[in-house]
Phi, psi and omega in degrees: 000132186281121153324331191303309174309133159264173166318306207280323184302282218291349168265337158294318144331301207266350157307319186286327162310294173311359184295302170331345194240137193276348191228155172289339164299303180301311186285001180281322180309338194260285198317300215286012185251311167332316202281347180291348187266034198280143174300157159339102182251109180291160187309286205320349168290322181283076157258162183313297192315303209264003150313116181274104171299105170128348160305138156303327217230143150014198164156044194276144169244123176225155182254164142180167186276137189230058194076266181244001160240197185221145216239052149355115170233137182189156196192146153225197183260005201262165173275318207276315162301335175289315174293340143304345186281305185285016202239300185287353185275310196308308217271295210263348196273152167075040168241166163293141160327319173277344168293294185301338165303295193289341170310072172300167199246040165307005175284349197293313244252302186265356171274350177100341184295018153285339174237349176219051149247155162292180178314287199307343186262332194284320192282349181256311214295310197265019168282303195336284185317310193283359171293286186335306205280340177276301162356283181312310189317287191295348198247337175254001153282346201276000000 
């Protein structure tokens, strides 16, 4: 990820990515081949703390501050969830806090995927975000 780049650059990249696919199937294959490319997460990370409440699947999230952005790490157990994650990394991880703040999350709307997740899945995509977005809060008070 280019520093150069915003959250708003980089959620428009990847609309422009999904374009390419005429179905819903090709683009579930696509979230879920994102997510095999996710970094490492050690066991030792999956802890209570670091656990997103309200996911069907599994879910950890960790953070840290990296000069003027903030650095995300996060893995499940799920395939199609993992690729929400790496979907939510691509818009938001390695930005400044106040990037991440103004950055609202229309790609849900508009990649469609407001309508084609289940409930229990729409509902972990937006604990993930409301993690982030507190984070971004507090990290931009700090």
């Amino acid at each position: 990820m280019s520093s150069e780049t915003t959250a708003e650059q980089a959620q428009q990249e990847l609309l422009d990515e999904f374009e390419m696919f005429d179905n819903w199937m090709d683009r579930y294959q696509y979230i879920i081949d994102m997510g095999k490319q996710l970094p490492a997460f050690p066991d030792e990370w999956k802890v209570d703390e670091l656990k997103i409440q309200g996911c069907q699947s599994n879910v950890w999230m960790r953070h840290r501050r990296e000069g003027e952005t903030l650095h995300f790490d996060a893995v499940s157990d799920a395939a199609i969830v993992s690729g929400l994650i790496a979907v939510l990394m691509r818009i938001y991880n390695d930005r400044r806090p106040e990037d991440i703040r103004a950055t609202s999350p229309h790609f849900l709307k508009d990649l469609g995927l407001d309508k084609h997740l289940s409930p229990t899945r729409s509902n972990g995509l937006n604990a993930m975000l409301e993690r982030i977005y507190r984070v971004a809060e507090q990290e931009a008070v700090a």
